[in-house]
FIKOLZA-1660 file (N, C-alpha, C; in steps of 0.1 Angstrom, whole numbers, plus 5000, padded with zeros to 4 digits):
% residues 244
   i   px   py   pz ch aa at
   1 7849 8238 5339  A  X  N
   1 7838 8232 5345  A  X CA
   1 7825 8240 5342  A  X  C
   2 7822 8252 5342  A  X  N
   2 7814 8261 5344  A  X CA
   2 7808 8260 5326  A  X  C
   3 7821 8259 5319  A  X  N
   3 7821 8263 5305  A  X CA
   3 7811 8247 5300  A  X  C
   4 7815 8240 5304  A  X  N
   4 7807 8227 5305  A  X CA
   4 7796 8227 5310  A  X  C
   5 7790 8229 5321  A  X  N
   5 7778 8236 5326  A  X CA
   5 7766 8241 5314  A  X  C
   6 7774 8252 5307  A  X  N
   6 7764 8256 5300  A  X CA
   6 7762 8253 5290  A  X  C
   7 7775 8243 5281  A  X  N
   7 7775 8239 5273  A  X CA
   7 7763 8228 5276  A  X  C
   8 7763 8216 5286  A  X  N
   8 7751 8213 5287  A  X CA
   8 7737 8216 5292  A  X  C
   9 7734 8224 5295  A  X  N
   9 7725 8234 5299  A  X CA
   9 7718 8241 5282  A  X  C
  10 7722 8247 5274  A  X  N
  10 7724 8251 5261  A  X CA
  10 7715 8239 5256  A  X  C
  11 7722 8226 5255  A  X  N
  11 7719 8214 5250  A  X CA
  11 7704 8208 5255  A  X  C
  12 7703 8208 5267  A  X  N
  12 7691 8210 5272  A  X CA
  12 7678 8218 5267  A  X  C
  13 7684 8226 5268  A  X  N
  13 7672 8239 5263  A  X CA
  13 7669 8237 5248  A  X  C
  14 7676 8233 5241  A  X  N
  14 7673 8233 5228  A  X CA
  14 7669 8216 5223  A  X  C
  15 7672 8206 5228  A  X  N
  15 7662 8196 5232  A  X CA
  15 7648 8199 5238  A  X  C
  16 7647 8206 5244  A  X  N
  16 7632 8208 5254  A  X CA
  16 7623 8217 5241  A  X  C
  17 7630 8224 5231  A  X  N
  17 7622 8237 5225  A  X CA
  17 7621 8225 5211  A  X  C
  18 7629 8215 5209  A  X  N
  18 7626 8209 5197  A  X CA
  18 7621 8191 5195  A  X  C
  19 7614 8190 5211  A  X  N
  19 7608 8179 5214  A  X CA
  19 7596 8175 5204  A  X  C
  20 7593 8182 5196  A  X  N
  20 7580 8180 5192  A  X CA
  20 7590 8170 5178  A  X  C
  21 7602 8173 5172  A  X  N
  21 7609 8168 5165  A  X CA
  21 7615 8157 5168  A  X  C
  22 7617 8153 5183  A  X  N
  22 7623 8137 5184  A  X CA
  22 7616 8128 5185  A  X  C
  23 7618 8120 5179  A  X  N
  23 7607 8106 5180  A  X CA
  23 7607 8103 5193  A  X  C
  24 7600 8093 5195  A  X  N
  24 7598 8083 5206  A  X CA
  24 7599 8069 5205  A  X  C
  25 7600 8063 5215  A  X  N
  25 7599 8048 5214  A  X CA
  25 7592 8045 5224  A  X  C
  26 7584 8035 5219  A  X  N
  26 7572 8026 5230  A  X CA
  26 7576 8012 5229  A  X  C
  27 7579 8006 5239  A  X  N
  27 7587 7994 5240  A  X CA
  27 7567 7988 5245  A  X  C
  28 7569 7975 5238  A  X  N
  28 7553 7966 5245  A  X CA
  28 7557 7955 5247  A  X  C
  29 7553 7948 5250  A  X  N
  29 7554 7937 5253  A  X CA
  29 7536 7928 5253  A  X  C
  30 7535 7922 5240  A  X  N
  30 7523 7921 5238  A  X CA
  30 7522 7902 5243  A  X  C
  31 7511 7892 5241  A  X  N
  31 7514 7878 5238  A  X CA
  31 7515 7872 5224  A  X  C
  32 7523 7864 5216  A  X  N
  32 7523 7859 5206  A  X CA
  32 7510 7857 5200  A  X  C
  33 7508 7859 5190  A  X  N
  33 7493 7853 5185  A  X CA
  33 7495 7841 5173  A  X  C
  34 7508 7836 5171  A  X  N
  34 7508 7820 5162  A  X CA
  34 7519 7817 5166  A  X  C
  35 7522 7805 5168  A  X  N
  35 7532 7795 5173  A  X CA
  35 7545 7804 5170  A  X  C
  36 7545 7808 5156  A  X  N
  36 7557 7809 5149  A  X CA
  36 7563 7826 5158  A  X  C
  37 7554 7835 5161  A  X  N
  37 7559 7847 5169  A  X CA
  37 7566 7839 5182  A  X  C
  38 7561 7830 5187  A  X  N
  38 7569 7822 5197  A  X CA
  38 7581 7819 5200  A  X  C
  39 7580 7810 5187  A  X  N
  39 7596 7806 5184  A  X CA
  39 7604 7817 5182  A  X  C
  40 7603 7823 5172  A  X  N
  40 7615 7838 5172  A  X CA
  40 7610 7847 5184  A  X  C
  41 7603 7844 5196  A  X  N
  41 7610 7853 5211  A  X CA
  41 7614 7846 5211  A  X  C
  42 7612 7832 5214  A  X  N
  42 7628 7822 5224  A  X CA
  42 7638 7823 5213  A  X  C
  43 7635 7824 5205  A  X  N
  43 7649 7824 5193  A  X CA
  43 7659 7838 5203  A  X  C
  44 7650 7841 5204  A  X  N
  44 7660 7857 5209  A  X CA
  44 7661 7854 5221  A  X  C
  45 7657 7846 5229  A  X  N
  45 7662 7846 5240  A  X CA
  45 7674 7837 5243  A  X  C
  46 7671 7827 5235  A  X  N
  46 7682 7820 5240  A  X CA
  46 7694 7826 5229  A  X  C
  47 7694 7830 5225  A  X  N
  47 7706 7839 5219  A  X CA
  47 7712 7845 5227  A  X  C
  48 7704 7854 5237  A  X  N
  48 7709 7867 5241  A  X CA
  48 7712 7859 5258  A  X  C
  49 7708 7846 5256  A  X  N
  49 7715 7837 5269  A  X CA
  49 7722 7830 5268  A  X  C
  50 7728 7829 5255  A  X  N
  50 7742 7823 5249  A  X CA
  50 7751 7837 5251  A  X  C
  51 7746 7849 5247  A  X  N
  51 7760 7856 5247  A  X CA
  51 7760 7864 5260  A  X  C
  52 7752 7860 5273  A  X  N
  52 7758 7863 5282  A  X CA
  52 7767 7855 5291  A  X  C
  53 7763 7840 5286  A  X  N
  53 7773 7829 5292  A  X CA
  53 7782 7827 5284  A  X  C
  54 7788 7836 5271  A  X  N
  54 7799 7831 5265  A  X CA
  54 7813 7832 5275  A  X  C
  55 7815 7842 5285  A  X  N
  55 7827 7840 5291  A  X CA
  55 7824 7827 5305  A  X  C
  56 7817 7825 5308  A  X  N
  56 7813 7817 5314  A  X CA
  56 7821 7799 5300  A  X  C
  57 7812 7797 5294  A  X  N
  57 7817 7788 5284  A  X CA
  57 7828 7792 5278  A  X  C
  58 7834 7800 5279  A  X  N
  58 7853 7799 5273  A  X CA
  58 7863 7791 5289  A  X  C
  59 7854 7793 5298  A  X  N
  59 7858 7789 5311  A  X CA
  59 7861 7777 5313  A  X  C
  60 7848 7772 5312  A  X  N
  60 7845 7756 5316  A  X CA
  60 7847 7746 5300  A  X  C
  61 7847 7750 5289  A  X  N
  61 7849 7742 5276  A  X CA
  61 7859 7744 5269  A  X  C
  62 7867 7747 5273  A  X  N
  62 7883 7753 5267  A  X CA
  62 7890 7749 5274  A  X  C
  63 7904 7752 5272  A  X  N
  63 7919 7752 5280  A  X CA
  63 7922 7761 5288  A  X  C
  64 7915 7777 5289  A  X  N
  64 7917 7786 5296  A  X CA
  64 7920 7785 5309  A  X  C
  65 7912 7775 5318  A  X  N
  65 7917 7772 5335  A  X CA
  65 7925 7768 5332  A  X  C
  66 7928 7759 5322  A  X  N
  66 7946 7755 5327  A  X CA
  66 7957 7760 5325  A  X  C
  67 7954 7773 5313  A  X  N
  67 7965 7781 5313  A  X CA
  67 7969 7790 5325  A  X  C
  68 7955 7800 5327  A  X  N
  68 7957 7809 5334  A  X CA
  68 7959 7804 5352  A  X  C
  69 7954 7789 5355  A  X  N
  69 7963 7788 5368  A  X CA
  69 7978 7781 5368  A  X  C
  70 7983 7779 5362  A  X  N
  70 7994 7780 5357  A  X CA
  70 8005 7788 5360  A  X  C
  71 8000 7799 5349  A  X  N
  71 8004 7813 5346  A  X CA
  71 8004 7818 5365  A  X  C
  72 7997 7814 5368  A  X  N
  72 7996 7821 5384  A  X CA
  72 8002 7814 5393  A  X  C
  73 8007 7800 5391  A  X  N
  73 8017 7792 5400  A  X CA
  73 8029 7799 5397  A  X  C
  74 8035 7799 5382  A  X  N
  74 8047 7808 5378  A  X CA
  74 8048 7813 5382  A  X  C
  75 8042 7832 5385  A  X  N
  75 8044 7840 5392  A  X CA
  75 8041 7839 5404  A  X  C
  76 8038 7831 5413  A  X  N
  76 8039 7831 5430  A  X CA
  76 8053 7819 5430  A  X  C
  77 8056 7810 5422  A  X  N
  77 8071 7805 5425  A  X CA
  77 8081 7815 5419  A  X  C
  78 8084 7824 5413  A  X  N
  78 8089 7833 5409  A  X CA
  78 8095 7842 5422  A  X  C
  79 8078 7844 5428  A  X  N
  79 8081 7854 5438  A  X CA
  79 8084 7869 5435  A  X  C
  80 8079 7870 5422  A  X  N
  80 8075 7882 5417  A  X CA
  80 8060 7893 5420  A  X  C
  81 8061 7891 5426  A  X  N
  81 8046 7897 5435  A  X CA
  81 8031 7899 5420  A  X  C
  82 8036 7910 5421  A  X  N
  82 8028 7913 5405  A  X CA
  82 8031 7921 5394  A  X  C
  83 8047 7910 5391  A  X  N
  83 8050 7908 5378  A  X CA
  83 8054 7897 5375  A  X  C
  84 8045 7893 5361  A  X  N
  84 8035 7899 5354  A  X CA
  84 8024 7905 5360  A  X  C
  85 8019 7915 5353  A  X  N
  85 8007 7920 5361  A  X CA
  85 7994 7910 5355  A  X  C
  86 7984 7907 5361  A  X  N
  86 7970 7897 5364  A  X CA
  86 7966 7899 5349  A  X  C
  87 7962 7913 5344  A  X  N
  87 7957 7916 5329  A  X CA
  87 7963 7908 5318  A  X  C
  88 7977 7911 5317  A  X  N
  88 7991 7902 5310  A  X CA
  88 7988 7890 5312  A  X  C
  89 7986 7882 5321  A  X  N
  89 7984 7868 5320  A  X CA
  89 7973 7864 5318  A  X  C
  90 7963 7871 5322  A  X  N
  90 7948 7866 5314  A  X CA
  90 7949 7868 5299  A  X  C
  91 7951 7876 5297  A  X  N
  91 7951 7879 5278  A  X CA
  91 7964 7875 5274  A  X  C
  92 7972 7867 5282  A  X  N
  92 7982 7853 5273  A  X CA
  92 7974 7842 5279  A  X  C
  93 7967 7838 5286  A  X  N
  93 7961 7826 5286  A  X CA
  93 7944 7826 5278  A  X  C
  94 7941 7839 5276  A  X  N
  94 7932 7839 5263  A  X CA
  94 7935 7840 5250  A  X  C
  95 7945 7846 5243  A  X  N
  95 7953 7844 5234  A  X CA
  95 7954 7828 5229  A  X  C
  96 7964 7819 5241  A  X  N
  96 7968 7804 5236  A  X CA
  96 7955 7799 5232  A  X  C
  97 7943 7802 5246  A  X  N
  97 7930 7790 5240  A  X CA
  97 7925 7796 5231  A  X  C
  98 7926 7805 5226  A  X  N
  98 7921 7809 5209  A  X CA
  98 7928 7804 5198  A  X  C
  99 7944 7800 5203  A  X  N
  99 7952 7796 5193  A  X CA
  99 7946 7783 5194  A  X  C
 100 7949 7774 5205  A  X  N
 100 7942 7757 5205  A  X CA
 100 7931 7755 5201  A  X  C
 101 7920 7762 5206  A  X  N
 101 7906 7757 5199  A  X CA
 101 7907 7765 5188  A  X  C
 102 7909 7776 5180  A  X  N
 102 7905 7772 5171  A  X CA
 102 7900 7764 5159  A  X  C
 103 7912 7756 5154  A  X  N
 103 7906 7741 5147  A  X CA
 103 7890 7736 5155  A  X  C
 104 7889 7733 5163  A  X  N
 104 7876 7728 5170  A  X CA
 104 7866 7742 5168  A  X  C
 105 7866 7750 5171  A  X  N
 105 7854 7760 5164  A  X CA
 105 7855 7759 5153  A  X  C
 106 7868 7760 5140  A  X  N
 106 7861 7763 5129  A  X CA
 106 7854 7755 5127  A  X  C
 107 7856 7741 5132  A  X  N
 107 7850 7727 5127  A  X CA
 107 7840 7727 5128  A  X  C
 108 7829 7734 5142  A  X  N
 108 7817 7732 5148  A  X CA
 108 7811 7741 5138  A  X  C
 109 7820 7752 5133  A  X  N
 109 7814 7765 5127  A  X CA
 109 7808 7760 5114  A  X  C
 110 7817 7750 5103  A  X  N
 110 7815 7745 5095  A  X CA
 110 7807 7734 5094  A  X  C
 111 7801 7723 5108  A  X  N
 111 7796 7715 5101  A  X CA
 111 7778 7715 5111  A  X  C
 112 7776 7729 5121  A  X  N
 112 7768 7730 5121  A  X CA
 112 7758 7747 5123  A  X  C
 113 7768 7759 5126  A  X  N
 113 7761 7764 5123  A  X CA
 113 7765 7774 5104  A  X  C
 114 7773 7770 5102  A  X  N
 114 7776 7774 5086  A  X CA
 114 7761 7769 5075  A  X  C
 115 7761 7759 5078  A  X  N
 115 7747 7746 5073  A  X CA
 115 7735 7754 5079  A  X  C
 116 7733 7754 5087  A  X  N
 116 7723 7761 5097  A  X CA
 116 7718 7777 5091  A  X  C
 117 7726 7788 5089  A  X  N
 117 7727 7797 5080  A  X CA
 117 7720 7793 5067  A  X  C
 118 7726 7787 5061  A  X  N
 118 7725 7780 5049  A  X CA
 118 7708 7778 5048  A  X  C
 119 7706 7775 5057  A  X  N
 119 7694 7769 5060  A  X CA
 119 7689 7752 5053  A  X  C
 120 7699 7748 5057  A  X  N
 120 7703 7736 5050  A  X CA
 120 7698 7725 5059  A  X  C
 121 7699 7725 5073  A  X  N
 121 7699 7719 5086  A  X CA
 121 7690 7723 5096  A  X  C
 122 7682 7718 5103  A  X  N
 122 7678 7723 5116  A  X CA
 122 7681 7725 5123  A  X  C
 123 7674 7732 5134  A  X  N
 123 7680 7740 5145  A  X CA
 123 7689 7729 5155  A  X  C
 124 7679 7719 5158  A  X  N
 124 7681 7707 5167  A  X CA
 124 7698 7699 5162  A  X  C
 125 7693 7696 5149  A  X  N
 125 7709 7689 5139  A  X CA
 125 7721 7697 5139  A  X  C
 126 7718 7713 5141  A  X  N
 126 7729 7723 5139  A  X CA
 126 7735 7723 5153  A  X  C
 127 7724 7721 5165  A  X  N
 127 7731 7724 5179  A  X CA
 127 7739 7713 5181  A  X  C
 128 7735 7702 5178  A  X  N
 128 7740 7688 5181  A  X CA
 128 7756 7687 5171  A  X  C
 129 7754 7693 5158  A  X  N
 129 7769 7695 5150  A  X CA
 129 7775 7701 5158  A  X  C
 130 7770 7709 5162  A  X  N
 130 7779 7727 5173  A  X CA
 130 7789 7721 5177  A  X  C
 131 7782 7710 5189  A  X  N
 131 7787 7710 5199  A  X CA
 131 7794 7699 5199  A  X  C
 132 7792 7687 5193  A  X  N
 132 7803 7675 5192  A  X CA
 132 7815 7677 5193  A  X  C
 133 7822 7689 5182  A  X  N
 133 7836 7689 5179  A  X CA
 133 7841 7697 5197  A  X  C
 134 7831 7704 5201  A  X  N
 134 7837 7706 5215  A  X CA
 134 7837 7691 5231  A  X  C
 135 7822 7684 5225  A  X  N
 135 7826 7674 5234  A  X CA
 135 7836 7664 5228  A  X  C
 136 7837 7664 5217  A  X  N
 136 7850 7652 5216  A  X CA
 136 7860 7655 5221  A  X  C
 137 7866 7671 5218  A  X  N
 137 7876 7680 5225  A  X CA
 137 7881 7674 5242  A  X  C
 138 7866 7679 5244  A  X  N
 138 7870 7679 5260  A  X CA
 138 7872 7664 5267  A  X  C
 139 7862 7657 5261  A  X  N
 139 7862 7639 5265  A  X CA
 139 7880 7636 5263  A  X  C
 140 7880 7640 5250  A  X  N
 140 7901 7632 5249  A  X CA
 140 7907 7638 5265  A  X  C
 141 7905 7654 5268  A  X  N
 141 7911 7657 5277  A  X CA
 141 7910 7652 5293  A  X  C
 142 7899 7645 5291  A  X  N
 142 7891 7642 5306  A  X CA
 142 7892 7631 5308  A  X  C
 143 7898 7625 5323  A  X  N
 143 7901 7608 5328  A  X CA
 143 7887 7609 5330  A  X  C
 144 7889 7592 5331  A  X  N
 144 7878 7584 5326  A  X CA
 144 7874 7583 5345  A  X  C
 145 7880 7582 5351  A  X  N
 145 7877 7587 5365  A  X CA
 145 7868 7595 5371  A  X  C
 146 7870 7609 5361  A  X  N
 146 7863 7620 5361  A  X CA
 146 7847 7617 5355  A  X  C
 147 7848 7612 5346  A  X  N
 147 7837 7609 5340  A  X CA
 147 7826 7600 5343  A  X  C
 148 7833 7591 5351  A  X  N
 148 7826 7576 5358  A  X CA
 148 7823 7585 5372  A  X  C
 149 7823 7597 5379  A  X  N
 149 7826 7601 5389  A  X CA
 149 7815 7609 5389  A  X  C
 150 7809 7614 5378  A  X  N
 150 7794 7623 5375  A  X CA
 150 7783 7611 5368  A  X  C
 151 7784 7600 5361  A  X  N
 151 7783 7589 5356  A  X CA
 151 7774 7583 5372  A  X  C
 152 7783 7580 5384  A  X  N
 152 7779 7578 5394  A  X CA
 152 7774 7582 5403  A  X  C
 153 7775 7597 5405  A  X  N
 153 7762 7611 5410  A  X CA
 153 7749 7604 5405  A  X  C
 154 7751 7608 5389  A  X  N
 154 7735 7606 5382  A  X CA
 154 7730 7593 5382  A  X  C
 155 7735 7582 5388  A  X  N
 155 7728 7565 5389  A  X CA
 155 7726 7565 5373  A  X  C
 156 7736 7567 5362  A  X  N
 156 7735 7561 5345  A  X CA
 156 7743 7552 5343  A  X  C
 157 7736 7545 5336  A  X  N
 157 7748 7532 5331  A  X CA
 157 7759 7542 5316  A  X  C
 158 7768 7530 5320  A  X  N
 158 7785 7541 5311  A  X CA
 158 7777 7539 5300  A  X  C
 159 7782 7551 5292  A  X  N
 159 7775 7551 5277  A  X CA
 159 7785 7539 5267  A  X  C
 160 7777 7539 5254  A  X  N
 160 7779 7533 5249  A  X CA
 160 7791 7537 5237  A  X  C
 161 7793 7550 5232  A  X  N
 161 7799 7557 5224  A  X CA
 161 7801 7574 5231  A  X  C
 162 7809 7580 5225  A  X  N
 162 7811 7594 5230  A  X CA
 162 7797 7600 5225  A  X  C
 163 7789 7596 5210  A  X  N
 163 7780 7605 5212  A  X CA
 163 7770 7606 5226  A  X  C
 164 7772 7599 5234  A  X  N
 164 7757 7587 5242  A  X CA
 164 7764 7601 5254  A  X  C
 165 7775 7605 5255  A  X  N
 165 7776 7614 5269  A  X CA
 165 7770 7628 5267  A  X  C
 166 7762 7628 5276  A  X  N
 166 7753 7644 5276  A  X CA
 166 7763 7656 5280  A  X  C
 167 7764 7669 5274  A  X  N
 167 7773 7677 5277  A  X CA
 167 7773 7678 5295  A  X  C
 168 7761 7680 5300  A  X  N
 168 7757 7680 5316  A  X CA
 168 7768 7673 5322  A  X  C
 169 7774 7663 5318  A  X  N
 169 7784 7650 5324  A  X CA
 169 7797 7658 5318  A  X  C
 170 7796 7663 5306  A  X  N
 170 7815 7659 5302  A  X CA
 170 7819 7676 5306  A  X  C
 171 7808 7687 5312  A  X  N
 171 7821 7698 5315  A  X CA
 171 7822 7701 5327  A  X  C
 172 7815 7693 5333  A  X  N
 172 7821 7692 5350  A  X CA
 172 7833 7679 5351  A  X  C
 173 7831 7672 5346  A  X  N
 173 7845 7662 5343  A  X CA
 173 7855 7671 5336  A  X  C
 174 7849 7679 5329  A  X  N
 174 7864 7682 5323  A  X CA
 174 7871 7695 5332  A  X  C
 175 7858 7699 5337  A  X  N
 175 7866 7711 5342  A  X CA
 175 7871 7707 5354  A  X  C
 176 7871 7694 5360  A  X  N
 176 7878 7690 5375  A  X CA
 176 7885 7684 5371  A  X  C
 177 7892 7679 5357  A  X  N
 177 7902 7672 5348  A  X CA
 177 7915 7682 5347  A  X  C
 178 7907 7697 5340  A  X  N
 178 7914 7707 5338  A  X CA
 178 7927 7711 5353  A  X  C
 179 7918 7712 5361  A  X  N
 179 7920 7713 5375  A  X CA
 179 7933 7710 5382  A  X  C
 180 7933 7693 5377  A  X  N
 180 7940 7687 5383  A  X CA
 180 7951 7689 5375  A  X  C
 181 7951 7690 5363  A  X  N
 181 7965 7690 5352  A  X CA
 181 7969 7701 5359  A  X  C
 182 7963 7714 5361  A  X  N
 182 7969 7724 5362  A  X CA
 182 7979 7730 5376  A  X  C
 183 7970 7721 5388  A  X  N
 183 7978 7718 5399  A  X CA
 183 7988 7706 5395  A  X  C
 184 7992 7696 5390  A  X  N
 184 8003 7690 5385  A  X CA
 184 8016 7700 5382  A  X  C
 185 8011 7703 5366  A  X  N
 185 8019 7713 5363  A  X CA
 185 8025 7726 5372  A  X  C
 186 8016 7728 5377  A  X  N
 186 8020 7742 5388  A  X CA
 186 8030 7733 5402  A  X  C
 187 8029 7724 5405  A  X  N
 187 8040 7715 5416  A  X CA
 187 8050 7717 5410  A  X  C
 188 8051 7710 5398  A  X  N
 188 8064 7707 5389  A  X CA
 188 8070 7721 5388  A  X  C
 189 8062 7732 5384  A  X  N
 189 8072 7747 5385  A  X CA
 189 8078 7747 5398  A  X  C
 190 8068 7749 5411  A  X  N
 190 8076 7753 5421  A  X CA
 190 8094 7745 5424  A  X  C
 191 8091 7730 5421  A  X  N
 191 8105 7725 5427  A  X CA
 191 8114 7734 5420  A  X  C
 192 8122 7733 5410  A  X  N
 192 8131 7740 5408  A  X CA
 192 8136 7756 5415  A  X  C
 193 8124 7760 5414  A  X  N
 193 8122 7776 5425  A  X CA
 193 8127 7773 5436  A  X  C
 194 8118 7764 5444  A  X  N
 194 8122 7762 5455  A  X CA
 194 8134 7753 5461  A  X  C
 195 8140 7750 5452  A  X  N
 195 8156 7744 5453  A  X CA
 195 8170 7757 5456  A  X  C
 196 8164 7768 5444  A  X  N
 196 8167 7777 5447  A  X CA
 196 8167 7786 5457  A  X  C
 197 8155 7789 5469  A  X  N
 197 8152 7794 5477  A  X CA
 197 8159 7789 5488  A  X  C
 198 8161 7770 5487  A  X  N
 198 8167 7765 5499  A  X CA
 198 8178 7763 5499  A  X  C
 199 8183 7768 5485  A  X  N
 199 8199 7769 5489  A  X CA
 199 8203 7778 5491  A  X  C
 200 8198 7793 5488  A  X  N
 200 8203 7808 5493  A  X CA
 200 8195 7807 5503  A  X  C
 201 8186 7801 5510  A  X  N
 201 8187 7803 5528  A  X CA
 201 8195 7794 5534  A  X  C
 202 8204 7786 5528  A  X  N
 202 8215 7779 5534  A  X CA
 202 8226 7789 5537  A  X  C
 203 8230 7791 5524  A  X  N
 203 8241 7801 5520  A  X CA
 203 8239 7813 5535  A  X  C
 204 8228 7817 5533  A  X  N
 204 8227 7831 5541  A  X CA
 204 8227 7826 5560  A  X  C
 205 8223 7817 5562  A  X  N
 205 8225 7809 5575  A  X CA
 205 8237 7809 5579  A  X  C
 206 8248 7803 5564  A  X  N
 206 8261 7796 5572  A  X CA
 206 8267 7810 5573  A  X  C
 207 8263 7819 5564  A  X  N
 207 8271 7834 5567  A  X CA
 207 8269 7843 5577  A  X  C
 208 8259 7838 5588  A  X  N
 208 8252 7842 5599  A  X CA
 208 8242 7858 5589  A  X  C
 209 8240 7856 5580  A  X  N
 209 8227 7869 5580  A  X CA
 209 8213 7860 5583  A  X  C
 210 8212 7860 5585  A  X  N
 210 8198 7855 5599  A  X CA
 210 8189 7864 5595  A  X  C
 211 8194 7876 5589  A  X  N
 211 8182 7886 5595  A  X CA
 211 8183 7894 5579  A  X  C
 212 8186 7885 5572  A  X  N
 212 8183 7894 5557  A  X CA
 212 8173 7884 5550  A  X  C
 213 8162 7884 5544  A  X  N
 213 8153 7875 5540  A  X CA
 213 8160 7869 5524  A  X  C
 214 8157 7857 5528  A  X  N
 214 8162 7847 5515  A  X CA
 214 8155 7852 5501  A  X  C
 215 8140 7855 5504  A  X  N
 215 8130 7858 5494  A  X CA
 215 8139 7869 5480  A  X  C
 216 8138 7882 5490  A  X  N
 216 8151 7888 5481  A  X CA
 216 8161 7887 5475  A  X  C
 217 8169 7880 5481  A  X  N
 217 8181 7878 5475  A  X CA
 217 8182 7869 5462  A  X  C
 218 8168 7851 5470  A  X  N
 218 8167 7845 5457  A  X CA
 218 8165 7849 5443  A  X  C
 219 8155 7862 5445  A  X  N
 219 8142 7865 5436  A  X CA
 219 8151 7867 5418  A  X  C
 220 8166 7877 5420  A  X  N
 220 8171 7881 5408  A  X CA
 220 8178 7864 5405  A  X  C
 221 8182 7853 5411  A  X  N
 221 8187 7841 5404  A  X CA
 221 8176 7832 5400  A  X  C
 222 8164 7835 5408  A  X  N
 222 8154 7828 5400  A  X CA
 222 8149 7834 5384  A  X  C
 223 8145 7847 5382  A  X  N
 223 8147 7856 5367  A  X CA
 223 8156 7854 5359  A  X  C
 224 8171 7851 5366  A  X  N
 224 8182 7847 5356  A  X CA
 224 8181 7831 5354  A  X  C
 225 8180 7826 5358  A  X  N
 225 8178 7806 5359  A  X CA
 225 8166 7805 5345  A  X  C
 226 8155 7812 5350  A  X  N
 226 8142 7815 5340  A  X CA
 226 8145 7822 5325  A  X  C
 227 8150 7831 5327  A  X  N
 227 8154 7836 5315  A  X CA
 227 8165 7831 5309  A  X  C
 228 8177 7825 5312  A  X  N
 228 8186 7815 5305  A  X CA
 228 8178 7802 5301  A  X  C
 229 8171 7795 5306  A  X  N
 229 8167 7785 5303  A  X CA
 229 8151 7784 5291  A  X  C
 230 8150 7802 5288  A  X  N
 230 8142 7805 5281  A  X CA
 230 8128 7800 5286  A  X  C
 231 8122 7802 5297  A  X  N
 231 8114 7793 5303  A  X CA
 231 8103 7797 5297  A  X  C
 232 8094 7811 5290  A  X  N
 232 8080 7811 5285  A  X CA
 232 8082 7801 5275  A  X  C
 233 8092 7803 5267  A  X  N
 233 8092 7789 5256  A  X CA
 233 8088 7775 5258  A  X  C
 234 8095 7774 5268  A  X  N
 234 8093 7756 5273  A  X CA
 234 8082 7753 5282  A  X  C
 235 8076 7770 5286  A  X  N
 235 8064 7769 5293  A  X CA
 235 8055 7763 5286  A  X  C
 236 8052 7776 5278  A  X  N
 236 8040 7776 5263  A  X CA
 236 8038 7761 5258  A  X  C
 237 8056 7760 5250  A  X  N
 237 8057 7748 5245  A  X CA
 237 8049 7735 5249  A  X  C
 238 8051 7730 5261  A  X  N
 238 8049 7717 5270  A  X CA
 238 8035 7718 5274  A  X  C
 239 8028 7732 5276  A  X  N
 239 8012 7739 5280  A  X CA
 239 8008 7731 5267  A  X  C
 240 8009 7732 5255  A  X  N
 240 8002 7732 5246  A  X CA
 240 8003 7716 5238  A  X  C
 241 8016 7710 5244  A  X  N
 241 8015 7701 5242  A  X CA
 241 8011 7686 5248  A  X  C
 242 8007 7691 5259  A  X  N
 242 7997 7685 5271  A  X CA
 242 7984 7681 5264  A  X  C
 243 7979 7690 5252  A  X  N
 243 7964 7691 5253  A  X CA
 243 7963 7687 5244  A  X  C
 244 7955 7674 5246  A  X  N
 244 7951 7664 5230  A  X CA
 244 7942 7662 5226  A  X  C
% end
């Protein structure tokens, strides 16, 4: 510690004796003087406001809620406290929606900001390519329920084609679409668990242990029931084939 001390202390001192050698920076902040300095601030701004809501938008425009509450019905019908640990199942439920959407990004990547680059396309034409391959995405996933359900918040008449729905509409429908698949699927895990649970608290009743908790005893037949029937497989499997 001490040896560290002077190591930076040393460091200091010979920064302070060779100030006259480090630059500076003067950060300003002046007003635009032609339209065009304009547009490239907002250009940067909305950039640098796209990549702070990118995990926000892997959220709401992806498959990700419905993996990862899922993944977290599993382990509370398990009854494995925290195993898997929370980390492990976020980065297998960010994993899959990288494997799913990809086709839908490369698509948006290719038909509007690749062009865009290119400088082939406008900004307006490139946003609007962007994002189609993700609203058509999310519309196939989303009842029409859902959608007639923000449709009737906003007092709009039903559109006429999928281009005609404003993104504003289709990721709050999708994300209370998402929602509901994912509490479906997460019911359907518990029964089987919990068939298990009520028949070793039968078992342990007729044998008068009263006073040994079911939870434990269940917990190693539910791991073995899961792991014979290979259950991440038919998990994953059936996860991914839900999503159209």
């Amino acid at each position: 510690m001490i040896r560290l001390f002077f190591i930076l202390f040393s460091l200091v001192s010979f920064l302070g004796a060779e100030s006259a050698a480090i630059p500076t920076m003067n950060f300003q902040f002046d007003s635009p003087d032609t339209p065009q300095q304009l547009v490239s601030s907002l250009n940067v701004l909305v950039l640098l406001t796209l990549l702070f809501l990118a995990p926000s938008m892997v959220l709401v425009m992806t498959t990700f809620t419905r993996f990862v509450i899922v993944f977290g019905f599993l382990r509370q019908a398990l009854g494995t406290q925290q195993v898997p640990p929370t980390q492990l199942l976020v980065m297998l439920a960010m994993i899959l929606t990288f494997f799913v959407m990809e086709p839908v990004g490369q698509k948006a990547y290719d038909n509007g900001i690749k062009p865009y680059i290119e400088e082939t396309i406008g900004y307006e034409e490139a946003f609007a390519k962007t994002t189609l391959p993700f609203k058509n995405f999310m519309i196939r996933n989303t009842r029409e329920k859902d959608l007639a359900l923000f449709f009737r918040i906003r007092k709009m008449e039903n559109p006429a084609t999928v281009a005609d729905v404003p993104l504003s509409i289709v990721i709050p429908a999708f994300v209370i679409s998402e929602l509901k698949t994912a509490f479906e699927i997460g019911f359907l895990l518990f029964l089987p668990f919990l068939v298990i649970d009520m028949v070793v608290a039968s078992i342990l009743m007729s044998m008068g242990m009263m006073m040994l908790p079911p939870v434990m005893i269940a917990l190693p037949f539910k791991i073995l029931v899961f792991v014979l029937i290979d259950g991440w497989n038919l998990l994953i499997g059936n996860l991914i084939a839900s999503i159209r």
